[in-house]
N, C-alpha and C positions, 0 to 999 in steps of 0.2 A: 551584532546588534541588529535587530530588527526595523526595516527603514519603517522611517516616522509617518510617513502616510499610509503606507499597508495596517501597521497600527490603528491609526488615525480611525482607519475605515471600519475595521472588528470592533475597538473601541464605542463608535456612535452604536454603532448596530446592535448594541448590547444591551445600551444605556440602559432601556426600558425593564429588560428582564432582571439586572443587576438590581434598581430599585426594588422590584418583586421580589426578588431574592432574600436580601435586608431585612423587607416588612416581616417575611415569612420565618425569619430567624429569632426574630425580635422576643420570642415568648419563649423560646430555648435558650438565649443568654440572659432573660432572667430567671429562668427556672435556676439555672448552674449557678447565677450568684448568691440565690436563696440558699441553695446547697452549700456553698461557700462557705455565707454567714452561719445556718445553725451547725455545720459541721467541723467549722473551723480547717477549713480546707485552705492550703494556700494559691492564689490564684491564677498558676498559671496552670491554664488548661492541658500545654502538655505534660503534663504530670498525671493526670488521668490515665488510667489505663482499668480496662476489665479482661485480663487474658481469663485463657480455657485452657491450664496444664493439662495432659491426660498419658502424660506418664505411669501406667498403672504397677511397675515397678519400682517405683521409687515414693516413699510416704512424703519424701519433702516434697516432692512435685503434686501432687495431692492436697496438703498442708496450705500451699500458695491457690491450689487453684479453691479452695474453700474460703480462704481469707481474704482472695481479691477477685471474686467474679460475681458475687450478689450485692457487691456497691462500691464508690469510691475509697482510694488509696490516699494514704498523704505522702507528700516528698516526692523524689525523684522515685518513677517504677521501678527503672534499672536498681537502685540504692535496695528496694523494698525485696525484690527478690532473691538480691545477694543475701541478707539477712535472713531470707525463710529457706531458702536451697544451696546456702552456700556461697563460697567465693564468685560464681561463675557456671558458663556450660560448655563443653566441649562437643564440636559438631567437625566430623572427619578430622584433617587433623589444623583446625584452627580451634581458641580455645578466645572465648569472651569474657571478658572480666567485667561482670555486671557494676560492679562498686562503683572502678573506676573506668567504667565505661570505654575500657579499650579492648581491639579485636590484635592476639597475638597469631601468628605463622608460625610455621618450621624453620623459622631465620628471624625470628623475632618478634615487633612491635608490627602492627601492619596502616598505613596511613588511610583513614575512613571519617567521612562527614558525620556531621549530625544525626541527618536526616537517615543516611546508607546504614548508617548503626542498629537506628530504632526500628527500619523494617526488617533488617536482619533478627531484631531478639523478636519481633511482634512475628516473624514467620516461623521461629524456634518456638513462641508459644502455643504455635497449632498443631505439632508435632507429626508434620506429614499431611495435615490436614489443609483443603483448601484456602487460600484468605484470599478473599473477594477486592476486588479496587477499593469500593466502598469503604470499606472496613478499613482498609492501609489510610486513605482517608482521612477517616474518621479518627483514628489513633493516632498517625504520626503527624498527622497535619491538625489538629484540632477540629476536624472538619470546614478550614480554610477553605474558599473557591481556590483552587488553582486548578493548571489544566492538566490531561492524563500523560505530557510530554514532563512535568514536573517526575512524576511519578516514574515514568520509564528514562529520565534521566539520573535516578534515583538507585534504581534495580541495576543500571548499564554498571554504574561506580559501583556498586557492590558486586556484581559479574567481576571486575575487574580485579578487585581487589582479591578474591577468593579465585582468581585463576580458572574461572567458571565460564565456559565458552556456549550459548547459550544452544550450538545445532547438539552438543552434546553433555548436556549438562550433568555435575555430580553431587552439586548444589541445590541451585535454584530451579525448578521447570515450569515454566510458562502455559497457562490456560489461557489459551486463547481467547479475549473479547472477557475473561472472567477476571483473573488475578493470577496469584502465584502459588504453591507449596514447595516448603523443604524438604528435598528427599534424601539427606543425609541424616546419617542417625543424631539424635542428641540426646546427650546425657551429663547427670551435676557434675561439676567440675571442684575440688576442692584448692586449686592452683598450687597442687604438688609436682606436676610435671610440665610444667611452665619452662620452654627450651633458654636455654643462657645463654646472651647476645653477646658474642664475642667484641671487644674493640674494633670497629671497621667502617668500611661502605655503610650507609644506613637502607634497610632493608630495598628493593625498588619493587614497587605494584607488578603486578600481571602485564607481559607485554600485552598489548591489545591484538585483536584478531586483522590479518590482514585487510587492507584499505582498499582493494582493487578487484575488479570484475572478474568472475571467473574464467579461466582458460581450458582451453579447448585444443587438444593436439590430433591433429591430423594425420587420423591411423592408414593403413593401405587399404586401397580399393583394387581386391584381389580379382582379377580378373582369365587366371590360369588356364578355367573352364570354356572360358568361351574366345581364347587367343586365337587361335584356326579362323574363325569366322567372325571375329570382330578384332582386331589388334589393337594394344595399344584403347582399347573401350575405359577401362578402369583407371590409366594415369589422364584421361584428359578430363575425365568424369570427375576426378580428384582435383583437377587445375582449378574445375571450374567451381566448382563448392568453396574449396581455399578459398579466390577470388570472392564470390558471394556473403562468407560468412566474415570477411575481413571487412565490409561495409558498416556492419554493427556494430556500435561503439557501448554497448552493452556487455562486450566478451571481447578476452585476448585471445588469439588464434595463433598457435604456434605448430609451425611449417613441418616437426615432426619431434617423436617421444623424446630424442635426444634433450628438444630443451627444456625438458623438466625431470629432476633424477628420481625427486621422490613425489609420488602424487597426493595432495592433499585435497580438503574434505571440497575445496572449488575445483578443484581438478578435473577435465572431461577428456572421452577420447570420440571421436567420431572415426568409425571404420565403417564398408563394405565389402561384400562379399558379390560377385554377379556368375550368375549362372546360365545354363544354357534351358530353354522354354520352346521346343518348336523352333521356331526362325525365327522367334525373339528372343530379349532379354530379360529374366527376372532379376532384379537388382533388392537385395534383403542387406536393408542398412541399421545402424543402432548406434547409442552415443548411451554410453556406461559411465559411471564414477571412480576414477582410476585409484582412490584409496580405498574403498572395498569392492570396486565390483557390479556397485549394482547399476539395472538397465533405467534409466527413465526414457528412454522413447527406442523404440522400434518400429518399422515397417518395411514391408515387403512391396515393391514395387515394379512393373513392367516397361522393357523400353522396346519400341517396335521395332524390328530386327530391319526394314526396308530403310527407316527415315532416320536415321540414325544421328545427323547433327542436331537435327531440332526436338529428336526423344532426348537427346540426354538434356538439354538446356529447360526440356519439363521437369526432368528428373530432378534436377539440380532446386530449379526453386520450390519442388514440394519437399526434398531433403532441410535447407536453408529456411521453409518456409512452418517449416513442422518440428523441425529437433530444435530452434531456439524458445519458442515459448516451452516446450517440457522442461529443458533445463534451465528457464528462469524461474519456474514453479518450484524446481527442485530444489534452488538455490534459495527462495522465498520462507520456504517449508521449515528450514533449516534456523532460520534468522530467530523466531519468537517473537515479542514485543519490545525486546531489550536488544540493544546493538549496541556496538564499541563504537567499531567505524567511521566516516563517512560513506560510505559506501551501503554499508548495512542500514544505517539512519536511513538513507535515502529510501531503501528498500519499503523498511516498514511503512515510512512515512507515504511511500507513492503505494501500499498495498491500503493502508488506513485514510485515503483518498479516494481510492477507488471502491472501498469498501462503507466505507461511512453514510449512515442511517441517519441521524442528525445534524442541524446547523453546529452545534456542538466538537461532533466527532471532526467535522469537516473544516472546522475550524482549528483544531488542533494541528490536525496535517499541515495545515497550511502555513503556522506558525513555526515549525521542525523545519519544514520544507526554505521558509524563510531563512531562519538557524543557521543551515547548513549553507545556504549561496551567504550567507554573513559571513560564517566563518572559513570559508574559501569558493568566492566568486569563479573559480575557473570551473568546477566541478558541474558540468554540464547538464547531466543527467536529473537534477533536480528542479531545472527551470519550468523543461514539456507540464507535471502535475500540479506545479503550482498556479502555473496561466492557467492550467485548465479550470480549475476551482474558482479562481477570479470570473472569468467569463460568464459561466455556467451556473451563477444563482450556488455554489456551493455544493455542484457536484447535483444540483437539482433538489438540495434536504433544507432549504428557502426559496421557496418559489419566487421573485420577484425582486430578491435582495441586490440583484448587481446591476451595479449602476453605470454612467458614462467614466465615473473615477475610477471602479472597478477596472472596468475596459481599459482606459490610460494605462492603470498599473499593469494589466495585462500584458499591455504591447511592448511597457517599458522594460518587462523581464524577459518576453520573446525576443528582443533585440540583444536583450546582453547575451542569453543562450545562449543563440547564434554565435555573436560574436567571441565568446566562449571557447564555443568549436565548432568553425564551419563544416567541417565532414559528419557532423553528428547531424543524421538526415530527420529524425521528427522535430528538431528546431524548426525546419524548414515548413511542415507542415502547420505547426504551432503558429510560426508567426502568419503563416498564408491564414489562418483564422483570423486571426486577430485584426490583419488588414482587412478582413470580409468584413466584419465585425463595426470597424471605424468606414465601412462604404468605400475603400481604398480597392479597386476591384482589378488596376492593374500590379499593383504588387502585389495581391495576392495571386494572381494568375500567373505569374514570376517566382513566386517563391514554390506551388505547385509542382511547375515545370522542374525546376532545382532539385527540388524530394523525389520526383518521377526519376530524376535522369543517375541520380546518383545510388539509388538502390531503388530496382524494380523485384526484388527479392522478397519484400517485407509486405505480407500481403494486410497487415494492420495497415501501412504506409499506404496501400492500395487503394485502402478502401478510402483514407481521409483524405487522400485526393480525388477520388472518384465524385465524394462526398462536394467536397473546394469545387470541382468542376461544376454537376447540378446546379449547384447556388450562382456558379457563375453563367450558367445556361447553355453549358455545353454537353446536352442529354446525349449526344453520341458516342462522345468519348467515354464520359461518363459510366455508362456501359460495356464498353468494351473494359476497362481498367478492372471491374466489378467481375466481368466473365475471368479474367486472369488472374484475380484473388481467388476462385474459388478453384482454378485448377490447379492452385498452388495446396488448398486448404479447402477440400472437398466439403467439408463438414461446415455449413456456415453456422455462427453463431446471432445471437437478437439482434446486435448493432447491424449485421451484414442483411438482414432480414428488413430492418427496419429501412436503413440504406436504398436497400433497393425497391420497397413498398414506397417508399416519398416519391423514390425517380417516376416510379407509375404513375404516381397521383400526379405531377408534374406535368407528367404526357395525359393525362387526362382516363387514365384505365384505372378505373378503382375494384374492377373485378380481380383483376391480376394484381392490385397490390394487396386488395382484401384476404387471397393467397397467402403472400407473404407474411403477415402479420398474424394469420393464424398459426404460422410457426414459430412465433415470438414465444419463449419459454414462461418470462417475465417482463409484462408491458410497460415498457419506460412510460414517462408523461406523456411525451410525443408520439406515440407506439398508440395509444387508448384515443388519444384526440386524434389520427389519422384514422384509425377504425369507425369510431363514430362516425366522423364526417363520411367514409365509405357505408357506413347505414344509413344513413340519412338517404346519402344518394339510392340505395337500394328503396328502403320503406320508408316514409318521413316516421312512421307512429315511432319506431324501433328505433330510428336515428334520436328524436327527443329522449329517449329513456335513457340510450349512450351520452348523449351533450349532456345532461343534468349529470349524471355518474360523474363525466371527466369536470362538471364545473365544482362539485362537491371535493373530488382530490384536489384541485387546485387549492380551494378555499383551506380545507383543513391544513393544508400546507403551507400556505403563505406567510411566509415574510411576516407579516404584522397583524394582531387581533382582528382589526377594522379588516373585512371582506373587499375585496375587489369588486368594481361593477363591470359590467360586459363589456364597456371598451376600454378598461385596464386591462383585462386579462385579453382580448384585442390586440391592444397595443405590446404588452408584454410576449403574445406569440412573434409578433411582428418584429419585436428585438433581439429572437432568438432565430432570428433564418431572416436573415439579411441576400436574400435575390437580387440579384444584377438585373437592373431593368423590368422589363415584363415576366420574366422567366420561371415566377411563384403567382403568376396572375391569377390561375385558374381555381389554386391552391388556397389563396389570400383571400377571393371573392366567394368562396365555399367557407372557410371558418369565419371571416367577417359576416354573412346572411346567420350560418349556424349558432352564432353566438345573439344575433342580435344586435350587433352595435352598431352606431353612427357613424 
């Protein structure tokens, strides 16, 4: 169950749109009950149905799609198109009994909801063809508001039941951000080869996909070539990676091939190879998919033949700091929008977090995300994306929506996290927000230190302390933590751009952060109101044309119809960069003048 106050909070923040909602329906439930009356229709809406047969070999299939897609059907659909195509449909080798609306196996009867039933026949009526959310929607739901976690808990149960694993699907496949298609065949079924259920066991569902983070086996770091003049380079190179990559509570790491006989589709191996360069070391590393093979991360990398303890300790965090995000990608890629799991839940739901365009989208995460610490509190790894949503106005898709309740719940799930699993090191940075957040400025500085000391490997981790430092006004460090993400992960990405454009502004160089910012890909909220205010500073006429821009995305984004006035949106900056002290002064007395407020 979903605790009562996180509810509470989505709930109010709704109210308004929900009433819209309603009003705006209002002319469509009665268009359908006019319908009703002259047609004599009976009224439950899900009995409605307009499929699109397009079986062009078969006339039955043909037959239905002429008789029920230029208007309403009476009775049950399922009932309507046993009668025009027969008993049923057969799709691989499960076989539907449209009548009696049950779905049989190769062992028999198969146990299937309501709901898992009708989008299975509603994606049998597209015949390979895409069906939109919408549309799933609109048919199986009567067009009900529910949320799209309805739906993808919907697809997960019929994944299951049909033994359909979604990285490899022979069923169902998943369109990203779109909907679904069947891509097994189907065709009428006249329920003559209907298998006969012996006396016994009664059938069991699809075991489900395993529950746990993918592993990682620690291949050899062959060092043959350069023994003579470095010994002993590749087993200590391996000690120290081990070590490294055991801090992540993201992946199991197992010490070598032996502990796993046969490699499945989570399955990794991380090997090197180091060879001889001049009087250094080229070190050419890879981490493959040990059930077929393939590479998701490689690189070639140098270790200086003179300095040899402190090259490989670089080595080791750009190895550590680079192969775990490809193979969380890999693993991500795999997943779809349907998951068995806890584990896989998680995934989607902490990718539909991070990805979410509306209060809507971001709201549904949030709700999964909830779901899943409901239905086992220990599972750690779901707390880090759901504080963050709290905090953060929604991921930033409601400007203005999170409140000091927000905040409370925030801190109330970074505590359990933690408590969860202390070794699990972004708890630690999580909550050090969260005490920012509540002006609690020595436990966040506590908790920092924690997430530094326990993995200096994870140059994400790097950077959100670097970031915890700043705010706490410690511009020295700050910097340095920032130089050492990037030696880890040469390639900075917006946040690390953005990151280190604030620390400028901070110290008062708005040329060198105006730099930075011009290598933002995609300008967050914060990213477009630091540029301005570095116009400003430059030209005032060019700084107004930016301030008016950044105050227009605010507005169209906000939280609630009624506009913000300048020292709401003000005070709203002010809530989201919580500085220790005088430490955002220069910062604070530049967007308070630029805005205009009191």
């Amino acid at each position: 169950m979903v605790p009562p106050n996180a509810l509470a909070v989505i709930k109010s923040a709704r109210t308004a749109t929900k009433i819209l909602w309603v009003i705006s329906l209002l002319p469509v439930f009665l268009s359908r009950l006019l319908c009703f009356d002259i047609l004599g229709i009976g009224a439950s809406g899900a009995d409605i149905l307009t499929p699109s047969w397009k079986h062009s070999d078969s006339e039955s299939f043909q037959n239905w799609r002429n008789s029920a897609t230029h208007g309403f059907v009476t009775g049950s659909s399922s009932a309507i198109m046993a009668q025009v195509i027969g008993r049923g449909l057969a799709i691989g080798e499960f076989r539907i009994d449209l009548g009696d609306e049950r779905l049989f196996g190769p062992h028999g009867p198969v146990k299937l909801g309501n709901k898992a039933f009708q989008v299975l026949v509603a994606l049998a009526e597209r015949d390979g063809r895409l069906l939109t959310k919408d549309k799933l929607f609109e048919s199986v739901w009567d067009g009900m508001a529910v949320s799209e976690s309805a739906l993808t808990t919907t697809v997960r149960e019929l994944r299951n039941a049909l033994g359909d694993p979604s990285r490899h699907p022979r069923y169902i496949e998943s369109v990203y951000g779109r909907g679904y298609r069947l891509i097994a065949t189907v065709r009428p079924w006249d329920g003559k080869d209907l298998p006969s259920v012996q006396p016994g066991p009664a059938a069991q569902p699809a075991a489900k996909p395993e529950g746990t983070p993918p592993r990682v086996v620690m291949g050899d770091f062959r060092d043959e070539a350069v023994a003579d003049t470095h010994p002993h380079a590749g087993s200590a190179m391996r000690e120290e990676v081990l070590l490294g990559l055991s801090r992540f509570r993201e992946i199991q790491v197992i010490a070598n091939a032996a502990g796993i006989k046969d490699g499945g589709d989570r399955d990794y191996q991380l090997d090197a190879t180091l060879l001889p360069d001049g009087n250094d070391v080229k070190i050419v590393a890879r981490v493959y998919r040990l059930g077929d093979g393939g590479v998701v991360w490689a690189e070639t990398m140098k270790l200086d033949g003179s300095g040899l303890g402190e090259g490989i300790e670089k080595i080791v965090r750009q190895i550590v700091g680079a192969a775990l995000p490809a193979l969380d990608q890999d693993v991500s890629i795999g997943i779809g929008d349907a998951a068995g799991s806890i584990f896989d839940r998680y995934l989607v739901a902490k990718r539909h977090s991070v990805e979410a365009q509306t209060r809507a989208q971001a709201e549904d995460a949030a709700r999964e995300l909830e779901a899943i610490i409901a239905e086992q509190p220990s599972f750690a790894l779901a707390y880090p994306p759901l504080v963050r949503l709290y905090n953060i106005d929604y991921a930033y898709t409601a400007l203005g929506s999170t409140s000091p309740v927000e905040r409370a719940r925030a801190l109330e799930l970074a505590k359990a996290g933690l408590a969860a699993d202390r070794s699990h090191v972004h708890a630690y940075t999580v909550l050090g927000f969260c005490h920012l957040y509540q002006r609690e400025f020595d436990q966040a500085q506590s908790s920092f230190e924690y997430a530094l000391e326990r993995n200096p490997y994870n140059p994400s981790r790097l950077n959100e302390v670097a970031t915890g430092l700043y705010y706490l006004g410690d511009f020295a460090r700050s910097r340095e933590l920032i130089e050492q993400s990037r030696n880890i992960q040469p390639f900075a990405d917006d946040h690390s751009q953005e990151d280190l454009g604030h620390l400028f502004m901070l110290e008062g160089d708005c040329d060198a952060a105006s730099k930075c910012f011009a290598k933002v890909t995609v300008a967050s909220i914060w990213t477009e109101l630091y540029t301005a205010i570095c116009a400003r500073h430059k030209s005032p006429s060019k700084g107004i044309k930016a301030i008016d821009k950044w105050r227009k995305r605010v507005v169209d984004n906000w939280h609630r119809p009624i506009p913000p006035s300048s020292e709401e949106m003000f005070e709203w900056f002010r809530f989201h960069h919580p500085y220790k002290g005088d430490a955002g002064a220069k910062l604070i007395e530049a967007v308070k003048d630029a805005l205009g407020a009191d």
